[in-house]
C-alpha positions as CSV (number, residue, x, y, z in Angstrom):
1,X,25.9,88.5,-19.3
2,X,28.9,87.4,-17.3
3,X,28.4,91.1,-15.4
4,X,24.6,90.4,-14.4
5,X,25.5,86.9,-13.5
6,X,27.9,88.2,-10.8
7,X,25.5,91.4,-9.9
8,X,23.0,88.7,-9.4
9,X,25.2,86.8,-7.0
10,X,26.9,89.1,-5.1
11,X,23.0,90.7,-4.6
12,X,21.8,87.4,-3.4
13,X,24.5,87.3,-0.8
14,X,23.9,90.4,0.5
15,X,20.2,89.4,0.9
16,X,21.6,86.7,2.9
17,X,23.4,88.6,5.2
18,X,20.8,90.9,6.1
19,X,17.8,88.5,6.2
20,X,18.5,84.8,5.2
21,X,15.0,83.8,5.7
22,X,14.2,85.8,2.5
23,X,16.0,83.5,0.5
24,X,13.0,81.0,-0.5
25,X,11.0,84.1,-1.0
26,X,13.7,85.2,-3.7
27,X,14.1,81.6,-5.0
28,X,10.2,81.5,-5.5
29,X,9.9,84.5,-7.2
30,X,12.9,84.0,-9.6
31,X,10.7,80.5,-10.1
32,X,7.5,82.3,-11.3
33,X,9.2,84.6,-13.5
34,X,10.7,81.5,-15.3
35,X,7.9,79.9,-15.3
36,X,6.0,82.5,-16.8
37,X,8.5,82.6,-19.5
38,X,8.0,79.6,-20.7
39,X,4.2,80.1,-20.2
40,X,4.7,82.6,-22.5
41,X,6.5,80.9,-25.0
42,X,3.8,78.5,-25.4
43,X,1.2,80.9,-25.5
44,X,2.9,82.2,-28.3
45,X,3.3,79.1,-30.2
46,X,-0.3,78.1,-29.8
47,X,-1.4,81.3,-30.7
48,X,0.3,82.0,-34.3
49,X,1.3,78.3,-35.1
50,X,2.3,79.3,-38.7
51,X,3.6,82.4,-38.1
52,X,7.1,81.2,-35.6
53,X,10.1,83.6,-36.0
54,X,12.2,80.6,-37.0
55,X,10.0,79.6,-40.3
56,X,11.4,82.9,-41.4
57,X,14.6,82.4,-40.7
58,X,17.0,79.9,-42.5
59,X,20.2,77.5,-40.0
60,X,23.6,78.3,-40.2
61,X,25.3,77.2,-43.6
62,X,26.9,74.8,-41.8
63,X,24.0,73.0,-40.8
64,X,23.1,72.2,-44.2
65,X,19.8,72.2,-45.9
66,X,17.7,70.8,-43.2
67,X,15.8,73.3,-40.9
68,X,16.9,73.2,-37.2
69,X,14.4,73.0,-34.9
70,X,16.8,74.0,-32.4
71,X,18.0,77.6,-30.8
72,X,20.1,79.5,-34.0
73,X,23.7,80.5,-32.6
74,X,24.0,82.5,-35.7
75,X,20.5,83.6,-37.2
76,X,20.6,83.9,-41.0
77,X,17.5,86.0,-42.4
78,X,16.2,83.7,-45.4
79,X,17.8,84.7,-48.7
80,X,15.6,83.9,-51.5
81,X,17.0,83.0,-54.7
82,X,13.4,84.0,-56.1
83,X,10.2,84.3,-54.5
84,X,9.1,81.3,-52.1
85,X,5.4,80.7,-51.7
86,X,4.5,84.3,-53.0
87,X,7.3,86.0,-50.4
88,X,9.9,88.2,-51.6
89,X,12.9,88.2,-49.2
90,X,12.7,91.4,-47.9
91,X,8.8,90.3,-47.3
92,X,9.9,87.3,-45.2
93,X,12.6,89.1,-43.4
94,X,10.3,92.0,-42.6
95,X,7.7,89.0,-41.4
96,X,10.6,87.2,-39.4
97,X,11.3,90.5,-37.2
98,X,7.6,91.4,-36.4
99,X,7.4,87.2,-35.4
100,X,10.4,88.0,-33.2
101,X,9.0,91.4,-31.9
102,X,5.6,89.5,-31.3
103,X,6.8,86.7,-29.2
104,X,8.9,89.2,-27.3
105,X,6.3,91.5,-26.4
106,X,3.7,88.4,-25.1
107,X,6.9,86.4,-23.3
108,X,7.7,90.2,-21.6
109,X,3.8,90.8,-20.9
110,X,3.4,87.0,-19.4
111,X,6.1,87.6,-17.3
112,X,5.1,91.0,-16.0
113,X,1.8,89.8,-15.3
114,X,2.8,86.8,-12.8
115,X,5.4,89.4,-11.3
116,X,3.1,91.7,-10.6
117,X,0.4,89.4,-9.3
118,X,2.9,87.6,-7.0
């Protein structure tokens, strides 16, 4: 990331070399599109409120028993010692990655609508 962090930079000075009065224009856009991601986000959530990507996946062992409810540094699919509420573990890994895909694909599709509409 460290790459496109300094792409970004050296990118934004170069837009203010050539035309500095573009600069709230890119700061507003950059705005929308962050803003659409979490709009997305949200949609997400209040669209499928059983079905998050993290109730399928279990915290670090570190963290102990108790479910994080915070970003995972190091995702651990759940692994079932037997079947949990009718899921096998291959079942609730396969459900995790299509939650994952899911909220992917509406976060991508939020954002590409306000950046298009903009």
């Amino acid at each position: 990331m460290a790459d496109w962090v300094v792409a970004a930079l050296l990118l934004s000075a170069l837009v203010w070399l050539m035309a500095p009065q573009q600069i709230p224009v890119s700061v507003y856009k950059l705005s929308l599109v962050a803003l659409a991601a979490v709009c997305g986000w949200w949609i997400d959530r209040s669209l499928f409120p059983y079905a998050r990507p993290e109730f399928y996946l279990e915290p670090p062992p570190e963290m102990g028993e108790a479910r994080a409810e915070t970003a995972f540094t190091d995702v651990h699919v759940l692994s079932f010692a037997e079947p949990v509420g009718g899921l096998l573990p291959e079942h609730a890994a396969l459900l995790g990655r299509a939650a994952m895909l899911r909220r992917a694909i509406i976060v991508a599709a939020t954002m590409l609508a306000v950046g298009l509409g903009a």
